[in-house]
C-alpha positions as CSV (number, residue, x, y, z in Angstrom):
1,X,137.8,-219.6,106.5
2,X,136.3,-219.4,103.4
3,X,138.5,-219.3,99.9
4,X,137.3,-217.0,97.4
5,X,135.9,-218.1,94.1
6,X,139.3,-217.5,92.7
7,X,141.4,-219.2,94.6
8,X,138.8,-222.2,95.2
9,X,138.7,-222.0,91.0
10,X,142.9,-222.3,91.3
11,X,142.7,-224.9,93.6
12,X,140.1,-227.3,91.5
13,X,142.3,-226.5,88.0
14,X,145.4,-227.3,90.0
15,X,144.1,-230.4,91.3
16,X,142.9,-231.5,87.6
17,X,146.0,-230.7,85.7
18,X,148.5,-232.6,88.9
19,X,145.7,-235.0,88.2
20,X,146.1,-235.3,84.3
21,X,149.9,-235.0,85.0
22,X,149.8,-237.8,87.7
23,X,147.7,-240.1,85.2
24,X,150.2,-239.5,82.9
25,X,153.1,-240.2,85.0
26,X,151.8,-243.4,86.3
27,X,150.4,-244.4,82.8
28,X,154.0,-244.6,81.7
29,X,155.5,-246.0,84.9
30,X,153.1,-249.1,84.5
31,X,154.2,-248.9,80.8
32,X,157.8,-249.5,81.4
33,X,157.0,-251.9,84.2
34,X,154.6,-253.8,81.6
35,X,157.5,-253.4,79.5
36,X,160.0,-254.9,81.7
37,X,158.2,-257.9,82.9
38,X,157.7,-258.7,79.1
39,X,161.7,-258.8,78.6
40,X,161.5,-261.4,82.2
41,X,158.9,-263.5,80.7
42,X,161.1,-263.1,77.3
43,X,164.1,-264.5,79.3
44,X,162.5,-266.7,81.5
45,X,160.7,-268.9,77.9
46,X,164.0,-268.6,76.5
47,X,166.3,-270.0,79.4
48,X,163.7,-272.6,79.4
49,X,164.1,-273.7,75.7
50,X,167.7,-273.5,75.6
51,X,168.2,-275.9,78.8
52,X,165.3,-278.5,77.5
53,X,167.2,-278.6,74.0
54,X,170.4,-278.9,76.0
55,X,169.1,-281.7,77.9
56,X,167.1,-283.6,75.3
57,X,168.7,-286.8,74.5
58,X,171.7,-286.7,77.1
59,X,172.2,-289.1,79.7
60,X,171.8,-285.8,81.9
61,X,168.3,-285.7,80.6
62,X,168.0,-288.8,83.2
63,X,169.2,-288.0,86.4
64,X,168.4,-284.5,88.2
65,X,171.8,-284.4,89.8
66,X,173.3,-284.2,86.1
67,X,170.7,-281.9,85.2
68,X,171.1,-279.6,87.7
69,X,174.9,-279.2,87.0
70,X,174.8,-279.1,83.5
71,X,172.4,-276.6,83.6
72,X,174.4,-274.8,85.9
73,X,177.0,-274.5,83.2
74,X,175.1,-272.6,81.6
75,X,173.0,-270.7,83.3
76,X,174.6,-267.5,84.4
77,X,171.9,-264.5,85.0
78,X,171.0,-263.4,88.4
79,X,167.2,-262.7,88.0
80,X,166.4,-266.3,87.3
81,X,166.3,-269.6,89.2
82,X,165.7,-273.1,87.4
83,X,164.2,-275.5,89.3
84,X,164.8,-279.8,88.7
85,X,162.3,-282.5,89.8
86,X,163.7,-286.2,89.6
87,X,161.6,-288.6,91.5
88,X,160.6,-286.7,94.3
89,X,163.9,-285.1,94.7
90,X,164.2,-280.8,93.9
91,X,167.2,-279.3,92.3
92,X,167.2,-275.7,92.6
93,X,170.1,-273.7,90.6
94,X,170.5,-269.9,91.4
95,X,172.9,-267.3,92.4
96,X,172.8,-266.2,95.7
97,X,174.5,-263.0,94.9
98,X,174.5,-261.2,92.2
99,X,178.3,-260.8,92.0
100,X,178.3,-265.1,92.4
101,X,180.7,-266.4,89.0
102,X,179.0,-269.3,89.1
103,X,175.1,-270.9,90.2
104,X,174.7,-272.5,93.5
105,X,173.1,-275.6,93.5
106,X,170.9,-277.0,96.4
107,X,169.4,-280.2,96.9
108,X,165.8,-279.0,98.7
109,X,163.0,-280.3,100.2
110,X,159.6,-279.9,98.5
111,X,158.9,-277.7,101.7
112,X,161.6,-275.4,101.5
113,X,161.3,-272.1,100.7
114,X,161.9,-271.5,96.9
115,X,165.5,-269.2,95.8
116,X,164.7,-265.3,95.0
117,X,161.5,-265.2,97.5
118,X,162.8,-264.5,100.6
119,X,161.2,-260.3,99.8
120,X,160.8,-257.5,102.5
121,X,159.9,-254.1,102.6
122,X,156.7,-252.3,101.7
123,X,156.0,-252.8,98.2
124,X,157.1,-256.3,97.6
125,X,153.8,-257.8,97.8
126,X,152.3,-255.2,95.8
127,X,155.1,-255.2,93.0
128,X,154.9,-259.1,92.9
129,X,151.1,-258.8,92.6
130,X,151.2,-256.2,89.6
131,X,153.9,-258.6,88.0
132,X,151.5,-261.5,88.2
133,X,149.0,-258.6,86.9
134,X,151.3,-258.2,84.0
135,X,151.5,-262.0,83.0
136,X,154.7,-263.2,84.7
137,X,154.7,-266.4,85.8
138,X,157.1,-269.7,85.8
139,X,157.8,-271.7,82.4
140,X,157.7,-275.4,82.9
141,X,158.9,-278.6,80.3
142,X,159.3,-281.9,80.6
143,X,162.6,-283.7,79.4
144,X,163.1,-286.9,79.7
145,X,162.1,-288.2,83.2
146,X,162.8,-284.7,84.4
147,X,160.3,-281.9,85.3
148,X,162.3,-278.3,84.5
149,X,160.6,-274.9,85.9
150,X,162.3,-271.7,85.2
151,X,161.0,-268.6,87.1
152,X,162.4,-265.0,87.9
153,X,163.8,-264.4,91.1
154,X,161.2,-262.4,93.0
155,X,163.9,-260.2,94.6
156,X,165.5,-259.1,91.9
157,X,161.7,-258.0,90.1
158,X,161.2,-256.3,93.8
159,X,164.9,-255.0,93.6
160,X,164.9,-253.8,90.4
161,X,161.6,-251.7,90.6
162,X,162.4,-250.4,94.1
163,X,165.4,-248.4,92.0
164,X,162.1,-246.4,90.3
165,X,160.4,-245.8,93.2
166,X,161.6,-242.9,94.3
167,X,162.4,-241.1,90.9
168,X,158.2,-242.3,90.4
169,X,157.5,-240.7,93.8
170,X,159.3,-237.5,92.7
171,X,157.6,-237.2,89.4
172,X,154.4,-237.4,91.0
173,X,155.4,-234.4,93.1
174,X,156.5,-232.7,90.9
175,X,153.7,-233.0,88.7
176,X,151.3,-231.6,91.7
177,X,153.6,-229.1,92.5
178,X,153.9,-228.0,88.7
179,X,150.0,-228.7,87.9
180,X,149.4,-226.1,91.1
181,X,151.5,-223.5,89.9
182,X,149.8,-224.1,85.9
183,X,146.7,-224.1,87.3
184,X,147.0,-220.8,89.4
185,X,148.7,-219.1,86.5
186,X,146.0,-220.6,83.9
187,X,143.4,-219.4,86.4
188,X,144.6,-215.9,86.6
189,X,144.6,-215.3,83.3
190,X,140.9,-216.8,82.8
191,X,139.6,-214.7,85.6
192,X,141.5,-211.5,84.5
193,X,139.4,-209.5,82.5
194,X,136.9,-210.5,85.0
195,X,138.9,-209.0,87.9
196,X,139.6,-206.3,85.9
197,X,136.1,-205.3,85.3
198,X,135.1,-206.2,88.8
199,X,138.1,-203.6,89.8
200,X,136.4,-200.5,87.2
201,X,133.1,-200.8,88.5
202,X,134.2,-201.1,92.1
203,X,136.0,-197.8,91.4
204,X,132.9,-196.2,89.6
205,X,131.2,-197.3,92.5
206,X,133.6,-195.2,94.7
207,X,133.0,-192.2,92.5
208,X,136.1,-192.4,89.8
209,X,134.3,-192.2,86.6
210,X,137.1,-192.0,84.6
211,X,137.3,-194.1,81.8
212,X,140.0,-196.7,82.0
213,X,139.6,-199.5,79.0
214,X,140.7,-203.3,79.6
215,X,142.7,-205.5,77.6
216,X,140.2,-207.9,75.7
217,X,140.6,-210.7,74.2
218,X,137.5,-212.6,72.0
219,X,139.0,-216.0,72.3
220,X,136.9,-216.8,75.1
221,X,134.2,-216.3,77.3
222,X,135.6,-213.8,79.9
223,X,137.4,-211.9,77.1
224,X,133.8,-211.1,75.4
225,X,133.2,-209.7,79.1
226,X,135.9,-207.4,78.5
227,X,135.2,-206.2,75.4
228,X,131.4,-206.0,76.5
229,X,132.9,-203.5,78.9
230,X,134.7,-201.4,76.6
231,X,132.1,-201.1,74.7
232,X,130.1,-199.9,77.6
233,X,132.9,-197.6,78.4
234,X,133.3,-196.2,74.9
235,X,129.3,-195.7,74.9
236,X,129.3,-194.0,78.3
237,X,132.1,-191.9,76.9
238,X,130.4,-190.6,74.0
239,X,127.3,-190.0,76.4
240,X,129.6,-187.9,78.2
241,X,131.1,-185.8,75.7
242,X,127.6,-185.6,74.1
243,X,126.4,-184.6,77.9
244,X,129.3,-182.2,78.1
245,X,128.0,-180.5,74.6
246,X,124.5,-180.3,75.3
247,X,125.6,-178.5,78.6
248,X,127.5,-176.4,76.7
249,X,125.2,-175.4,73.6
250,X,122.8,-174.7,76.9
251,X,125.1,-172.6,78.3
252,X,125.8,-170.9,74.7
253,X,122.2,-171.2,74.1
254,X,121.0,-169.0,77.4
255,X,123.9,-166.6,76.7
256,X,123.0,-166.2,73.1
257,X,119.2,-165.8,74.2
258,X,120.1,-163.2,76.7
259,X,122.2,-161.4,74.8
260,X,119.6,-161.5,71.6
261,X,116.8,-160.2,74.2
262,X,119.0,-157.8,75.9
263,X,119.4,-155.4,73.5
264,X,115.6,-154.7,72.8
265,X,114.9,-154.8,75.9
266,X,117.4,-152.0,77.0
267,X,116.3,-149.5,74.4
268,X,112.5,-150.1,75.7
269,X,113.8,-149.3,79.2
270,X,116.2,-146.7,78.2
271,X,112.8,-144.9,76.6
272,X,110.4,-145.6,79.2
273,X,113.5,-143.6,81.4
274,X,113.0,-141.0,79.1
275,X,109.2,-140.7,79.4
276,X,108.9,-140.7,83.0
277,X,111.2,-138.1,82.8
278,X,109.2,-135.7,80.4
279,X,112.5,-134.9,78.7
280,X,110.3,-135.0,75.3
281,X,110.9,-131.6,73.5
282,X,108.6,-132.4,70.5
283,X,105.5,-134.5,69.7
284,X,107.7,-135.8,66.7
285,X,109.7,-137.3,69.7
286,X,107.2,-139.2,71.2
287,X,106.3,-140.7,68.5
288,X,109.7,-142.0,66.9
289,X,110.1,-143.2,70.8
290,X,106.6,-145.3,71.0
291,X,107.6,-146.2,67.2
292,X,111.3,-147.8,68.6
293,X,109.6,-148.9,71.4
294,X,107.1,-151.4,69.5
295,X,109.9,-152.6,66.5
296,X,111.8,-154.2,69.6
297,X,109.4,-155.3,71.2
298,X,108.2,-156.8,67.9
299,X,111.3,-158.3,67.2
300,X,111.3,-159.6,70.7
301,X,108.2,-161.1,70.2
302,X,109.4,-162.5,67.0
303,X,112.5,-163.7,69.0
304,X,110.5,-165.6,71.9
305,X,107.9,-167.2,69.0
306,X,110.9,-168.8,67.3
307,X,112.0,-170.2,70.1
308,X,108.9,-171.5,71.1
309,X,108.5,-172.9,67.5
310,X,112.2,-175.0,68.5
311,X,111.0,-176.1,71.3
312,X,108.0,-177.6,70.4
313,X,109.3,-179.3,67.3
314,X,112.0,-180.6,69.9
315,X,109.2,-182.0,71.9
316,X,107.4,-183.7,68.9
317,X,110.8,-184.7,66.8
318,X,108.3,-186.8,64.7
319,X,105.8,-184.9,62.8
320,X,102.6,-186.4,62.0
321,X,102.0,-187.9,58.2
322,X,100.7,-185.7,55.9
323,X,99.2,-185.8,52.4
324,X,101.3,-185.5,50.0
325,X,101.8,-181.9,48.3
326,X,103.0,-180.5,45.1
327,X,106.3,-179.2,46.0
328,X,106.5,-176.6,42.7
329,X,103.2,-175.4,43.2
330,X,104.0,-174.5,47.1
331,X,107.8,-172.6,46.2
332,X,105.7,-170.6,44.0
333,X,103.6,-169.3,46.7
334,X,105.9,-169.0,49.1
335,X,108.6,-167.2,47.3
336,X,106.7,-164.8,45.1
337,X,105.2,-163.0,47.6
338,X,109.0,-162.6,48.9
339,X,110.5,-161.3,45.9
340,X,107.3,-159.3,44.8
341,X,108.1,-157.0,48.4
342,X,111.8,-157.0,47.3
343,X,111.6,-154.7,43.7
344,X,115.0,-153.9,43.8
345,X,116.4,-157.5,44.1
346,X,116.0,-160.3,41.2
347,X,114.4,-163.8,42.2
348,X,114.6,-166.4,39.6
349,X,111.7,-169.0,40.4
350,X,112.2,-172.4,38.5
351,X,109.5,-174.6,39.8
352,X,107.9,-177.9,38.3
353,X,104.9,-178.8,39.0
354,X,103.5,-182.7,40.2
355,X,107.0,-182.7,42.2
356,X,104.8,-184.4,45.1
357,X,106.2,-184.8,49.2
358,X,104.8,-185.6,51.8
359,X,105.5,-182.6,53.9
360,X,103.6,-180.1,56.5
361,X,102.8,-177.5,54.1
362,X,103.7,-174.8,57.1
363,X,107.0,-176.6,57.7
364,X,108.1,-176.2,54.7
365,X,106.9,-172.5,54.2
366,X,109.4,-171.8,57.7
367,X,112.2,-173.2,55.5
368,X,111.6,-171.4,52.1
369,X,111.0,-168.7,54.0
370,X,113.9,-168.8,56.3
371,X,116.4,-169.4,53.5
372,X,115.2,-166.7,50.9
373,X,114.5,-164.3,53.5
374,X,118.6,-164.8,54.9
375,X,119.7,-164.7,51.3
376,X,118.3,-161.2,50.7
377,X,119.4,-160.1,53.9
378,X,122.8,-160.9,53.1
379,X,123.7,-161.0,49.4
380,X,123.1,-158.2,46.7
381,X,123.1,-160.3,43.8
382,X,120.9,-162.3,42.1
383,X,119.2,-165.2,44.0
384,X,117.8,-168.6,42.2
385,X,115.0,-171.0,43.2
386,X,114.8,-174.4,41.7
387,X,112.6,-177.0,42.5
388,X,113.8,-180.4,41.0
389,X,114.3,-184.3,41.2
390,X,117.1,-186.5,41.7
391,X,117.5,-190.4,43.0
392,X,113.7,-190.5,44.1
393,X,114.4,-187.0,46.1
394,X,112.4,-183.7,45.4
395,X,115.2,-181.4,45.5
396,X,114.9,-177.5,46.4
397,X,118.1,-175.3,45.6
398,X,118.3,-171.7,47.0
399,X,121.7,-170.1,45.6
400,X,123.1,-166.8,45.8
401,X,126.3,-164.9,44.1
402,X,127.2,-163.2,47.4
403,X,130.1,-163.4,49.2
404,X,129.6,-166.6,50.5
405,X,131.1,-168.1,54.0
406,X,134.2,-169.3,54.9
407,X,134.9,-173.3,56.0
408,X,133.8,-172.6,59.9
409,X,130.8,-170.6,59.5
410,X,129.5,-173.3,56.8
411,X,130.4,-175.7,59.8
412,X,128.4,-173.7,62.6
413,X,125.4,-172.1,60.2
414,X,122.6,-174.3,61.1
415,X,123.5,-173.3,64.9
416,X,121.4,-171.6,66.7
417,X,121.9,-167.3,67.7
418,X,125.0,-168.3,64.9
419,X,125.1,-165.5,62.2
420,X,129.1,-165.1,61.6
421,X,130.9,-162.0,61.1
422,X,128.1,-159.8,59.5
423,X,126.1,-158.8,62.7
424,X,125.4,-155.2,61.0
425,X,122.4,-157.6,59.3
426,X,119.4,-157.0,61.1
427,X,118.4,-160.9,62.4
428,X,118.1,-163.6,65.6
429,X,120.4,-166.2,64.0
430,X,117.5,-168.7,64.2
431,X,116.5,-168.9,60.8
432,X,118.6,-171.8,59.5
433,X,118.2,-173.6,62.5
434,X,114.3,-173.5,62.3
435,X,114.9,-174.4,58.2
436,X,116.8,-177.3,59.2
437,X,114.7,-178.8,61.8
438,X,111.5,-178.4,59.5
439,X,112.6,-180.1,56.8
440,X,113.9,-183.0,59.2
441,X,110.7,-183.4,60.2
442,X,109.4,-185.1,57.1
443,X,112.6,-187.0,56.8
444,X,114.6,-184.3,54.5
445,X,117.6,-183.2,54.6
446,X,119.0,-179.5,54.3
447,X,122.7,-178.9,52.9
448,X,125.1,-175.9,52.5
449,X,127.6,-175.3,49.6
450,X,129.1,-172.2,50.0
451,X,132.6,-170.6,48.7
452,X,133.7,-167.1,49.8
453,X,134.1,-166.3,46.0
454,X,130.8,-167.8,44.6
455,X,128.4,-167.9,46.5
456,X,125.8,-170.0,48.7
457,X,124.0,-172.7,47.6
458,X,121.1,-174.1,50.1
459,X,119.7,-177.6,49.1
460,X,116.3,-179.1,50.2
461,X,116.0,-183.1,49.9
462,X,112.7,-184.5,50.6
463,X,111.4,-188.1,49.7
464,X,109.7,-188.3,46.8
465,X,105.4,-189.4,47.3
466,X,103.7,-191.9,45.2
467,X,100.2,-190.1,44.9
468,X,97.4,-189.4,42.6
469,X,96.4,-185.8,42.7
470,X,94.0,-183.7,40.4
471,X,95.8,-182.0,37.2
472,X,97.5,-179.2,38.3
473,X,95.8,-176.0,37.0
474,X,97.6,-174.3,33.9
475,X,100.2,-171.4,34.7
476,X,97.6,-169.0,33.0
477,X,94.3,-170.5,35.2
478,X,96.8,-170.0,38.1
479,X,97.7,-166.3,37.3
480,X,93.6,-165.9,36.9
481,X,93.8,-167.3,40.4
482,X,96.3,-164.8,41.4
């Protein structure tokens, strides 16, 4: 059966951390082994030098017999055995037992078998082996007409490792068992955010679509993975909401447009009722009918047009460059005629001319326009116009001292079908949105300061244009003009 990529990761990080841990075990096993046959070879020089200096100069120093014993007196370890040559005659001086008060000594054949090296069991050989590895080997001088070797006893080297065998084995175990049980937690941890994530989109591909963010961490690799995914989230999120309220300004939106069309369109049917009828009493009746009849269906007109003016400028969001044009020169035009039809209102124009932006000329008619024409609908007082330049931006301000809006409905003005709580004004509620959009077009902006106390105070920011024009005519050569 096949493992998983997860577990087959566990597996290889838990065979390289048992394997670092084994390496390390072993490294300071050999250590202390390398460490121990260096206090052997210590003992063995040593034993050596102190029984040649013992020897030197004595009558013992002649005869192997004498040698061997006196040698014997003083020779009282376990691990060692000191070996005599006199003529062709071996003296070997040991212990047999460890628990032995004093050194056996045994007249031997050159053939025999030497004391400590009669070693069994499965790791004799190898121990000895690594011993010699290590350096450890027999000391030999020459005293006299005697040859003295002093060597370690190869069963107590064997004896004495074999007690670290098994606490080694164990270690090593261990270490596996432990470098497993790292590895599989280490390996979890890594692969987390990725399981994680695997687990969201397994569940997006079952249909749960709700958002559920992961624990990140940037500290590595798999972490970025995580916060790439919340990221993701947060941006499908916002597409959401932003789904959510373009479904619901369309729903406002079609509600809005109904409602706005409705009302027209029920006093043209309610009268064409009526002349089917005959129910007309006098010819002055017919003709305030046909006269109702064509103001709604005028302002239906102008209804549909606007919205076909939205649209389009939301299907062409960028509008084509355009010469530059003198901003001053255009407010004058547009907002004169305005307040010439208004006599009983006061329009304060304060234009300056060579104020240059490049702007559609139309678009920015819609806007002046929209925002005088919504300012005399809705204020009594008097209305300024001031054309301006501030921070490289050709500024338009349209104030009013009417009663101004309150927070919410400076919040929602620019909506479309919005128009507050005066709906005795005659009006779509388009106006500001078609302002707004126009000036966007050529990169503007158009603000709303407005206090219930004060007044409203409309503010047109387009960038200012770099352009060489002819001199504007004169105000008098323009008034000839006129």
């Amino acid at each position: 059966m096949k493992l998983s990529f997860a577990r087959r990761l566990e597996v290889i990080t838990g065979l390289e951390i048992s394997a670092v841990l084994g390496a390390l075990i072993l490294g300071g096993a050999l250590f202390a082994f390398g460490s121990y046959i260096a206090l052997v070879k210590a003992d063995v020089n040593t034993t050596l030098n102190q029984l040649a200096a013992s020897l030197d100069g004595t009558p013992a120093a002649r005869d192997g017999r004498s040698a061997a014993e006196a040698a014997g007196s003083r020779f009282l370890r376990s691990d060692l055995v000191v070996i005599i040559f006199d003529r062709g005659q071996r003296f070997d001086v040991y212990r047999e037992h460890r628990a032995d008060a004093v050194p056996r000594i045994r007249l031997a054949r050159r053939a025999d078998p030497l004391p400590g090296s009669e070693i069994s069991g499965p790791f004799a050989h190898p121990i000895l082996g690594l011993a010699t590895a290590f350096g450890l080997q027999s000391a030999r001088a020459r005293v006299g007409n005697l040859d003295l070797i002093v060597r370690s006893s190869d069963v107590a080297v064997v004896r004495s490792t074999d007690a670290f065998l098994v606490p080694l084995l164990f270690g090593l175990v261990a270490a596996c068992v432990f470098g497993f049980a790292l590895g599989r937690v280490l390996t979890a941890q890594a692969l987390r955010p990725l399981i994680e994530v695997t687990g969201a989109l397994e569940r997006f591909a079952a249909g749960d679509l709700t958002p559920q963010p992961i624990a990140a961490d940037r500290r590595h690799q798999l972490g970025q993975l995580a916060v790439a995914y919340n990221g993701a989230i947060a941006q499908m999120q916002r597409a959401f909401a932003e789904r959510e309220r373009a479904n619901a300004a369309m729903r406002q939106f079609i509600a809005d447009a109904g409602h706005q069309l409705r009302t027209p369109l029920t006093v043209v049917r309610g009268f064409i009722a009526v002349l089917r009828k005959g129910e007309l009493r006098t010819p002055e009746d017919r003709e305030r009918i046909l006269e109702t009849m064509n103001r709604q269906s005028l302002i239906m007109g102008s209804l549909i047009e606007k919205l076909m003016l939205l649209d389009r400028w939301a299907n062409d969001s960028n509008a084509a460059p355009h010469e530059p044009i003198d901003v001053g020169r255009l407010v004058w035009d547009v907002v004169t005629p305005i307040a010439e039809a208004q006599p009983a209102r006061t329009v304060h124009i304060d234009e300056h001319e060579g104020e240059l932006a490049a702007i559609d000329p139309i678009d920015l008619t819609h806007a002046l326009t929209n925002l005088v024409d919504n300012a005399l609908k809705y204020t009594q007082g008097t209305i300024e116009v001031r054309v301006g330049r501030s921070d490289g931006q050709i500024t338009i301000d349209v104030e009013d001292r009417g009663p101004g809006m309150t927070p919410d409905e400076v919040q929602h003005a620019f909506d479309r079908f919005f128009r507050g709580t005066r709906r005795d004004v005659d009006g779509s509620g388009l106006g500001l949105a078609i302002a707004r959009r126009a000036i966007e077009r050529a990169g503007g902006t158009l603000t709303l300061k407005s206090d219930p106390t004060t007044g409203s105070r409309f503010t047109i920011s387009l960038p200012a244009a770099l352009y060489v024009r002819a001199a504007a005519p004169s105000a008098a050569q323009r008034a000839v003009l006129r």
